[in-house]
C-alpha positions as CSV (number, residue, x, y, z in Angstrom):
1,X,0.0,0.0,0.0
2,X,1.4,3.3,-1.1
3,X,2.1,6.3,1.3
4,X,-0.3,8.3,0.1
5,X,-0.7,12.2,0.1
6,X,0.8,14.4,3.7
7,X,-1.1,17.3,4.3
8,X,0.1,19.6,7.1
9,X,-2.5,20.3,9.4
10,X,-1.9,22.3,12.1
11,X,0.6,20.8,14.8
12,X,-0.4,17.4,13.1
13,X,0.5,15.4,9.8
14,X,-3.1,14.1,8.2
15,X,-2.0,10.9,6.7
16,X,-4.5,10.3,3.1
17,X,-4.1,6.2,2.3
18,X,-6.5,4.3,0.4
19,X,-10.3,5.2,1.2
20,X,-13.1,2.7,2.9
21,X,-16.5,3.3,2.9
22,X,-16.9,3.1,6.8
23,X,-18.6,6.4,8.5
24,X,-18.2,5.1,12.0
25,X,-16.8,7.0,15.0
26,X,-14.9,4.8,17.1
27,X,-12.4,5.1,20.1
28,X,-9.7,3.4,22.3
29,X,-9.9,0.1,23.3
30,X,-13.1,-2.6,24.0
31,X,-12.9,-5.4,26.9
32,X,-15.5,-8.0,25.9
33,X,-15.7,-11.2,28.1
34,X,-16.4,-14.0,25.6
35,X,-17.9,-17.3,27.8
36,X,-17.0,-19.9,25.8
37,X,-15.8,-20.9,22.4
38,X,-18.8,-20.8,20.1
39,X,-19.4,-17.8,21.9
40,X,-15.9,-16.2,20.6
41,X,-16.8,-17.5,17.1
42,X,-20.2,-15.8,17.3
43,X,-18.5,-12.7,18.2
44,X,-15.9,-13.5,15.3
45,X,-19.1,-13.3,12.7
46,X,-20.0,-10.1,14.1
47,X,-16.7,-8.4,14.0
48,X,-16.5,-9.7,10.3
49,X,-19.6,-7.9,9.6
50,X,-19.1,-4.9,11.2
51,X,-15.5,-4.1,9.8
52,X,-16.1,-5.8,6.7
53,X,-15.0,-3.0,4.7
54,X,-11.9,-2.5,6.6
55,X,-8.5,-4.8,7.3
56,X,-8.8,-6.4,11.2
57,X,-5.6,-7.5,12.5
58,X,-5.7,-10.5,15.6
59,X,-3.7,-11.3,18.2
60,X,-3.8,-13.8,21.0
61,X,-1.9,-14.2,24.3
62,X,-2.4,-16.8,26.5
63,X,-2.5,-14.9,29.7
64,X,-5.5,-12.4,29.7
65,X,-3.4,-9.5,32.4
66,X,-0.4,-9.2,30.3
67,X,0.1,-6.3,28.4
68,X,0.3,-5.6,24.4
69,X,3.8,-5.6,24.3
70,X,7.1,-6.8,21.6
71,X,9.4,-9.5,22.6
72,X,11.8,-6.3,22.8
73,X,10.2,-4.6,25.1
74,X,9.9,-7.8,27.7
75,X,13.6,-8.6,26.8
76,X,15.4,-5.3,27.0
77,X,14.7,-2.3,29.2
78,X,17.1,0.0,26.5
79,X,15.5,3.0,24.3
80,X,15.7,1.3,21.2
81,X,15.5,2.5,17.3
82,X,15.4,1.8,14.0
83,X,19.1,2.0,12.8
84,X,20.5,0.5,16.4
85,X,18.1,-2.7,16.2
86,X,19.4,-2.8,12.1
87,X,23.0,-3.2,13.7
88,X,21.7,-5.5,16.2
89,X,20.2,-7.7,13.2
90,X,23.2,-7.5,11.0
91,X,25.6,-8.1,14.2
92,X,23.8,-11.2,15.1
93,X,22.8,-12.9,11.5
94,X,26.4,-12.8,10.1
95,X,27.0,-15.3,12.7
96,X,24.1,-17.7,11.4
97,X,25.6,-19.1,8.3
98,X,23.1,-19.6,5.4
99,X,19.2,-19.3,6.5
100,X,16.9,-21.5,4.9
101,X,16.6,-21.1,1.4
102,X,16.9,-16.9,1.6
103,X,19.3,-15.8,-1.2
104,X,19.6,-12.4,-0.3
105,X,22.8,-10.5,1.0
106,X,23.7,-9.3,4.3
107,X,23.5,-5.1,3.9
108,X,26.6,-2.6,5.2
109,X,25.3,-0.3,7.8
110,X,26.5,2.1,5.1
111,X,23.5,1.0,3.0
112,X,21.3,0.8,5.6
113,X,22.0,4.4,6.8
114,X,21.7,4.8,3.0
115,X,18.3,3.7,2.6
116,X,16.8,5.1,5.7
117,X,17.6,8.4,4.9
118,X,16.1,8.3,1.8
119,X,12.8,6.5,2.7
120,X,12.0,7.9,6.7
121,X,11.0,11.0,7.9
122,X,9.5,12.5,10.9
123,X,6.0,11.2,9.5
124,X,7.1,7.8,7.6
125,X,8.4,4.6,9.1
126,X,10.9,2.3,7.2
127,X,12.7,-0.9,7.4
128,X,14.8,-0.9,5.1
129,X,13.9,-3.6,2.2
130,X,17.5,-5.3,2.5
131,X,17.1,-6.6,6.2
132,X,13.1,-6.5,6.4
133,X,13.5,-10.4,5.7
134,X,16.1,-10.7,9.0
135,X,13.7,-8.3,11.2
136,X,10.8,-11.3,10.2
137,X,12.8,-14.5,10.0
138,X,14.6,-13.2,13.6
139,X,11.1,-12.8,15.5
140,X,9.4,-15.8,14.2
141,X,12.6,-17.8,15.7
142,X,12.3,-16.2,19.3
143,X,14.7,-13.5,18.7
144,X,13.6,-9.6,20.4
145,X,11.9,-8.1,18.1
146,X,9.8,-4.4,18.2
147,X,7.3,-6.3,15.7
148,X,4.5,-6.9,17.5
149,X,3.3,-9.8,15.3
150,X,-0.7,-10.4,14.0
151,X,-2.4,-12.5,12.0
152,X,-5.5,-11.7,9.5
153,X,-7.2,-14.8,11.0
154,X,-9.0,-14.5,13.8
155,X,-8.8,-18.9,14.5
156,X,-4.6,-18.5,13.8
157,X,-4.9,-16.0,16.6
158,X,-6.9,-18.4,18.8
159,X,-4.5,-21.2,18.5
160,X,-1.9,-19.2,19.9
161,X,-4.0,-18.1,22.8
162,X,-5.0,-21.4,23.8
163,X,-2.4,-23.7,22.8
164,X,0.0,-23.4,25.8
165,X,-2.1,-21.3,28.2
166,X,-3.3,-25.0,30.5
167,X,-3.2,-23.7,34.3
168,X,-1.3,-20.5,33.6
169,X,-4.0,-18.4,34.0
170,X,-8.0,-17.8,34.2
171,X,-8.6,-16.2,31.4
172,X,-7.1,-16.3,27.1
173,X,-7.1,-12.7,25.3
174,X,-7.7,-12.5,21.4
175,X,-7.2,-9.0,20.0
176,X,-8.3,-7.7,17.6
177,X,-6.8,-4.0,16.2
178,X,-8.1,-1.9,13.5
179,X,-5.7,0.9,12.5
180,X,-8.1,2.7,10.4
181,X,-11.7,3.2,10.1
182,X,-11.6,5.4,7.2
183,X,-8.2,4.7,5.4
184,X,-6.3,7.5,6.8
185,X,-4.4,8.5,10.0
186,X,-3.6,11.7,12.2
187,X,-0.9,11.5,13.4
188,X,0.9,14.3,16.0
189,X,4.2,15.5,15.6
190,X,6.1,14.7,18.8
191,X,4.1,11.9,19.6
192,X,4.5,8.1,19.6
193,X,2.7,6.2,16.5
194,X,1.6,2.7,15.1
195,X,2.1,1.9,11.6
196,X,0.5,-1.4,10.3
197,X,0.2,-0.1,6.2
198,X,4.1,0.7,5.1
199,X,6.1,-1.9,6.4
200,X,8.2,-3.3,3.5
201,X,8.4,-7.0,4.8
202,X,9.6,-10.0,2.8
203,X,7.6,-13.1,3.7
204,X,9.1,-16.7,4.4
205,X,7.8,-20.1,4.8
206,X,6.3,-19.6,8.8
207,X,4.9,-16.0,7.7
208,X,2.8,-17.7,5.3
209,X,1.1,-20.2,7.1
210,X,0.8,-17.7,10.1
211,X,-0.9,-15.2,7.6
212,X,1.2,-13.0,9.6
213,X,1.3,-9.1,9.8
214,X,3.3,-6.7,11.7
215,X,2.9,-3.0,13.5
216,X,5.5,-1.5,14.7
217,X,5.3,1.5,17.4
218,X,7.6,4.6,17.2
219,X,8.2,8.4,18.1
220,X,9.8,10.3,15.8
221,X,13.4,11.5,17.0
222,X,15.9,13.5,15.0
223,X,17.1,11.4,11.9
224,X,15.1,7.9,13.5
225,X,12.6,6.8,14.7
226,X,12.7,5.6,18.7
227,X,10.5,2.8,19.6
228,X,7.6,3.0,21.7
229,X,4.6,0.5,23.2
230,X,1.3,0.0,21.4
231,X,-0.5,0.8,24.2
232,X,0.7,4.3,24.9
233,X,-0.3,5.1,21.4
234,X,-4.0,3.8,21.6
235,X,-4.3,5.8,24.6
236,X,-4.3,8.8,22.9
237,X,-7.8,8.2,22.0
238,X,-7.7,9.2,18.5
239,X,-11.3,9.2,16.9
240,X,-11.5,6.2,14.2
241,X,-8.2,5.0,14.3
242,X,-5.3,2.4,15.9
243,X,-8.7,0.7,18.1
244,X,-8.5,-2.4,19.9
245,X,-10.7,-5.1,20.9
246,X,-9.8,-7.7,23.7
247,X,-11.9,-10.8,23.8
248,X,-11.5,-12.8,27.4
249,X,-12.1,-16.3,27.2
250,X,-11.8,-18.7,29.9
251,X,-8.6,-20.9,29.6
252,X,-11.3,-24.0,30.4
253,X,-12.4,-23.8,26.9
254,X,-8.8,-25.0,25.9
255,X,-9.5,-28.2,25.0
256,X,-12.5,-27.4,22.9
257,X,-10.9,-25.0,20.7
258,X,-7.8,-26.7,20.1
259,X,-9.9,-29.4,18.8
260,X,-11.7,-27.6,17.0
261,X,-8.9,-26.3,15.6
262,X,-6.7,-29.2,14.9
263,X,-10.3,-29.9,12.4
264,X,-9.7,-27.2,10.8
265,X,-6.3,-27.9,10.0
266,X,-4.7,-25.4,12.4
267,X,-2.2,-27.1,15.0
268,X,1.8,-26.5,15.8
269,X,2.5,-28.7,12.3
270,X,0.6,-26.5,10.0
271,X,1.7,-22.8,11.3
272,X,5.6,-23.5,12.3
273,X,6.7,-26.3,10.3
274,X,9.5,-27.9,12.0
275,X,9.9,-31.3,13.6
276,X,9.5,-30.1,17.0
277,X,6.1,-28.8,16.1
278,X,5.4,-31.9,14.3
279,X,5.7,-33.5,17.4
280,X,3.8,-31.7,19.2
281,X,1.0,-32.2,17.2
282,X,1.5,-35.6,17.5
283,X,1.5,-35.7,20.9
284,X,-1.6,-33.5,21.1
285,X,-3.3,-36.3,18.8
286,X,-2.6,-38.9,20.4
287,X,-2.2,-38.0,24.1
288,X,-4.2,-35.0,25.7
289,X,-7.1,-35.5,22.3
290,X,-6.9,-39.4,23.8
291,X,-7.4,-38.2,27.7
292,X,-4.1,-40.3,28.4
């Protein structure tokens, strides 16, 4: 999706991005309690209907109280940006050897400086094309990350809610974030953002299956951009833009959505793709499925 016009409006920057017919005035962020599983697919239809004209992003956790935050954030307590994380990547994967069957070269900070400078601005976030596919294969493999990783389906985002959350906690959470009711964002100078629509990612194998997308929070500082938390941003408040939706679900329904799930084709097999998720499937089959 293209970057659209940048108008200038007052102490603000009015981002114009592809239109969608949706009128609505919407705010902040929605807890809904969700009693049970058909119950969360019921509320699934509805969200579907009601934002049917617009891209809904999902999310789940598998503890209900923790917070909306990147694997960065929870690893690292530094102030973080764009072009120290890029060094970090390019640091850490010249040490890997050859990844999977990625034919791309590692960048010079040179060209990463390069780049940057001439795609980000005070308004625009970039990752630069030549490491977007690091950034990516990095957080799907457990690495930090300041991508805060979705999926477009709302079932993907289920599985990961439920699938390890036995006796941890009460209550599941399934997000589910739209960053624009109208196809355009306001965006205040000086103050922290999430972009969802620019980010120049290259896709791999587990990105795929995942149907995974990415937003990225930031606050624009001189010549980067500093990252920030998603939740600070959605605080703001801004009228029909960057809203979220928690759905709590009872960790007790684990067993019957899983299932239901594993129907459906979704399990640890089908979304990662390795031998240790393979297993796990398995074991899911034929063990906790059997009541053994």
């Amino acid at each position: 999706m293209g970057t659209g016009n940048i108008l200038i409006h007052g102490e603000g920057i009015f981002l114009l991005c592809s239109r969608f017919n949706t009128p609505r005035l919407e705010t902040k962020m929605k807890n809904i309690e969700v009693g049970s599983w058909e119950a969360y697919c019921s509320k699934v239809k509805e969200l579907e209907h009601k934002y049917k004209n617009v891209p809904v992003l999902f999310r789940g956790q598998s503890n209900a109280s923790w917070h909306l935050k990147t694997t960065l954030e929870r690893f690292s307590k530094s102030r973080w940006t764009i072009k120290k994380y890029c060094k970090l990547v390019i640091d850490c994967v010249r040490g890997l050897g050859p990844i999977d069957d990625y034919k791309g070269n590692i960048p010079s900070l040179v060209d990463i400086d390069r780049e940057l400078s001439d795609n980000m601005n005070h308004v625009l976030v970039h990752i630069p094309a030549s490491i977007s596919f690091y950034w990516t294969y990095l957080r799907h493999h457990g690495f930090p990350s300041p991508l805060l990783d979705w999926t477009k389906s709302p079932y993907i985002a289920a599985f990961f809610a439920f699938c390890d959350c036995a006796g941890r906690a009460k209550k599941v959470a399934i997000f589910a974030f739209i960053d624009s009711m109208n196809g355009s964002k306001f965006i205040w100078t000086g103050k922290p953002q999430i972009t969802s629509q620019w980010l120049n990612i290259h896709k791999h194998l587990r990105h795929t299956c995942q149907q995974s997308c990415y937003t990225i929070a930031t606050k624009a500082i001189e010549n980067d951009h500093q990252f920030a938390g998603h939740e600070k941003v959605i605080q703001e408040n801004e009228i029909n833009q960057d809203i979220l939706i928690k759905l709590l679900i009872p960790s007790t329904e684990s067993m019957k959505a899983m299932k239901w799930l594993d129907e459906k084709g979704i399990n640890y097999y089908s979304l990662i793709h390795d031998r240790e998720a393979q297993l796990k499937s398995l074991a899911f089959k034929k063990i906790r499925l059997m009541g053994l």
